[in-house]
N, C-alpha and C positions, 0 to 999 in steps of 0.2 A: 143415298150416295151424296158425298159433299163433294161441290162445285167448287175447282180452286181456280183460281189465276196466280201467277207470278209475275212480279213487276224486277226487276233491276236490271243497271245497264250493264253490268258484265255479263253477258254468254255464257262463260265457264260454271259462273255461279249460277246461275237459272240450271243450266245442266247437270249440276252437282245434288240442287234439290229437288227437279225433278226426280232423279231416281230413286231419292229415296222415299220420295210421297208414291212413288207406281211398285212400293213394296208394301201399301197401306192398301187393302183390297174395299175399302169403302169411300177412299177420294178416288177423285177424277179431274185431271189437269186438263180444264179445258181450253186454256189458252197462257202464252207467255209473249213479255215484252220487256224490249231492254231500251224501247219509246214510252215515257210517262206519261206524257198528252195522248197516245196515241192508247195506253191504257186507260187514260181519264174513261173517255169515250167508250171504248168497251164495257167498261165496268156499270157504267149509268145506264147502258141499253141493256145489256144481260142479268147485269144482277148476281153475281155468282157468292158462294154462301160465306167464301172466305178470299181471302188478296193475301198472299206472302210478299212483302212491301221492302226493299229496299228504302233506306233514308235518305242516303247521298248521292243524289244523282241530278242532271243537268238538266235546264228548263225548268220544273218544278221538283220540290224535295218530295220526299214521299210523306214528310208533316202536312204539306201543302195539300198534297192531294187527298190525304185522310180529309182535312178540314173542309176542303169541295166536297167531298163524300158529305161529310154530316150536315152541311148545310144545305142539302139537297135531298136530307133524310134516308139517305140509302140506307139499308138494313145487313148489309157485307159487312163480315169481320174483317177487322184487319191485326195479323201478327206482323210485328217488323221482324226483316232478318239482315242485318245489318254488321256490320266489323266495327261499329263505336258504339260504346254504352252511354255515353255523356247525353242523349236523350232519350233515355228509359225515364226517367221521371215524365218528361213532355210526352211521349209515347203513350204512356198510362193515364195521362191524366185526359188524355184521348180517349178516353176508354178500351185502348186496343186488347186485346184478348190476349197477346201475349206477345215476348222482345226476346227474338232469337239472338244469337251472336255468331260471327262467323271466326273461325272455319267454324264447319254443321256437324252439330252432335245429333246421331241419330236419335237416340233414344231421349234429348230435349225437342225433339219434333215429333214424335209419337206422343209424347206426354203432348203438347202443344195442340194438337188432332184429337188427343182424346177429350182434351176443355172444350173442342169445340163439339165434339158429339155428344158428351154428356148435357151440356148447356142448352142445345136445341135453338129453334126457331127464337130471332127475339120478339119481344113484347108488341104488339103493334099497336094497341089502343091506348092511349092517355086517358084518364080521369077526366074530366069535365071540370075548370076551376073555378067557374062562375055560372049560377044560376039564371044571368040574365037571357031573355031569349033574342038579342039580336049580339053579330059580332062586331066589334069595336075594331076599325082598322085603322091608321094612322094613314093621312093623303096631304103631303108635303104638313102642311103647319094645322091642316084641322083634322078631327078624330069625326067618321060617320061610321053611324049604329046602322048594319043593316039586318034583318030581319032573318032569321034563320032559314025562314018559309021561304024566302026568296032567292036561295042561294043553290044554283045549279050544282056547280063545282067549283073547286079552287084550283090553282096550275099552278107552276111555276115557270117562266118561260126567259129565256138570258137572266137567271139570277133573281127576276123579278116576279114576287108572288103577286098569282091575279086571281080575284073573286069574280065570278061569274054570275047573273042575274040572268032572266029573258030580255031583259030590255038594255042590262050596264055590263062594261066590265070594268070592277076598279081594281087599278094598282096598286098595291099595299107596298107601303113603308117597312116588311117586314120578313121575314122567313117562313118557309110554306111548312115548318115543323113548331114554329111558333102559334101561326094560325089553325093548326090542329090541334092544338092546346086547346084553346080558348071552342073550340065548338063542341056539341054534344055527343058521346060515342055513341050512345044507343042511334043516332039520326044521321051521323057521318061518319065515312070510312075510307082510310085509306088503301086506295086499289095500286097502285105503283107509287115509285118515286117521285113521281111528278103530278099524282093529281088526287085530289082529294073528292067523294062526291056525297050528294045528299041522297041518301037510300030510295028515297018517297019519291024523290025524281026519276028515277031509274025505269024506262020505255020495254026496253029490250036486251035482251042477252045473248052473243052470238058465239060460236066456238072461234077461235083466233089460233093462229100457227103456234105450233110446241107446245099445242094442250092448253093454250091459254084462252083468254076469252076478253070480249071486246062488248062495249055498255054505249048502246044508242039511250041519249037524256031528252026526257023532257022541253021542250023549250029552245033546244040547239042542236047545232049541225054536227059537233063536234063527237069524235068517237073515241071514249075514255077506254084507255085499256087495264086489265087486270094479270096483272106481272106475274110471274111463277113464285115470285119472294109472298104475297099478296092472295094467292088463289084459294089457299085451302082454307084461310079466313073467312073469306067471302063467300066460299061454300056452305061451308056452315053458317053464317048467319043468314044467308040466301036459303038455307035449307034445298039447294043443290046437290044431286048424288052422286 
């Protein structure tokens, strides 16, 4: 089943494509908002697999909120459906999955739904681009090596990516889909939007509400959880059944 949300601020139009996504018996509209902030929010907590996005709309555009999206690594497609073409270029170069136009052609959003069914889950693991075994973060004007061994988990918390130790937490200079670059897949993984952890640390494993699950670490208080976007990965590497 694909997880939609719809974002724009006319009414009419949310309405218009709801009905024709509740003619698609493998989505499920699980929420709508003609509040973009008020979507931002949702979308970071739930995760849903696809956002039909509105462009032009008040407080933040819907480029704006793609870009919060990706700088925060969310793994949610986003299709625009939008009444102006003049950012189909910018739209795609977003990686968006696909740039509806309004008024709504059905049969351009079935095709739209089927890119997203065929295409599946996306990638979640980066390659590893450096050999070294400590990770290199930027802290105002000087770069500290820290040891891989020593790195609980990473977050991200107001925009700001933080490394975790037993003993430190440092600030990075940086973006928490940058710093999963640079660490090793076989050793690190990410479990949500928001937090990245080291396997080897990993204590405990609890069930958590919606089928999800929840990771007591090593070394800290703190309770990482494992998002529904995230779970069937970690199942498998966990060799979880």
């Amino acid at each position: 089943m694909i997880r939609a949300v719809l974002v724009d601020d006319e009414p009419l139009a949310i309405q218009e494509l709801e009905y024709i996504l509740s003619k698609i018996s493998y989505v499920k509209v699980v929420s709508t908002f003609t509040d973009a902030m008020a979507a931002l929010k949702f979308i970071k907590v739930e995760e849903p697999d696809v956002v039909f996005l509105d462009i032009d709309m008040p407080q933040i555009t819907g480029i704006q909120l793609t870009e919060q999206l990706k700088k925060e690594g969310a793994l949610t497609q986003i299709i625009y459906a939008t009444a102006y073409d003049e950012y189909a270029l910018k739209a795609f170069d977003q990686s968006a999955l696909d740039y509806l136009l309004k008024p709504y052609d059905e049969e351009r959003i079935y095709a739209a739904v089927l890119k997203l069914k065929h295409r599946g889950p996306q990638q979640v693991y980066k390659a590893p681009k450096s050999a070294l075994q400590r990770l290199p973060i930027w802290m105002g004007e000087k770069m500290l090596l820290i040891n891989f061994d020593e790195i609980l988990y990473c977050s991200v918390e107001n925009n700001k990516a933080k490394v975790y130790t037993e003993k430190m937490c440092y600030e990075a200079n940086d973006c928490l889909v940058n710093l999963e670059d640079k660490l090793p897949a076989d050793r690190f993984m990410r479990t949500h939007r928001s937090y990245i952890v080291n396997l080897s640390k990993i204590q405990e494993i609890s069930p958590y509400f919606n089928n999800t699950l929840v990771l007591k670490i090593e070394g800290s208080k703190e309770e990482i959880p494992v998002s529904r976007s995230y779970l069937k990965a970690f199942k498998s590497t966990m060799n979880i059944n």
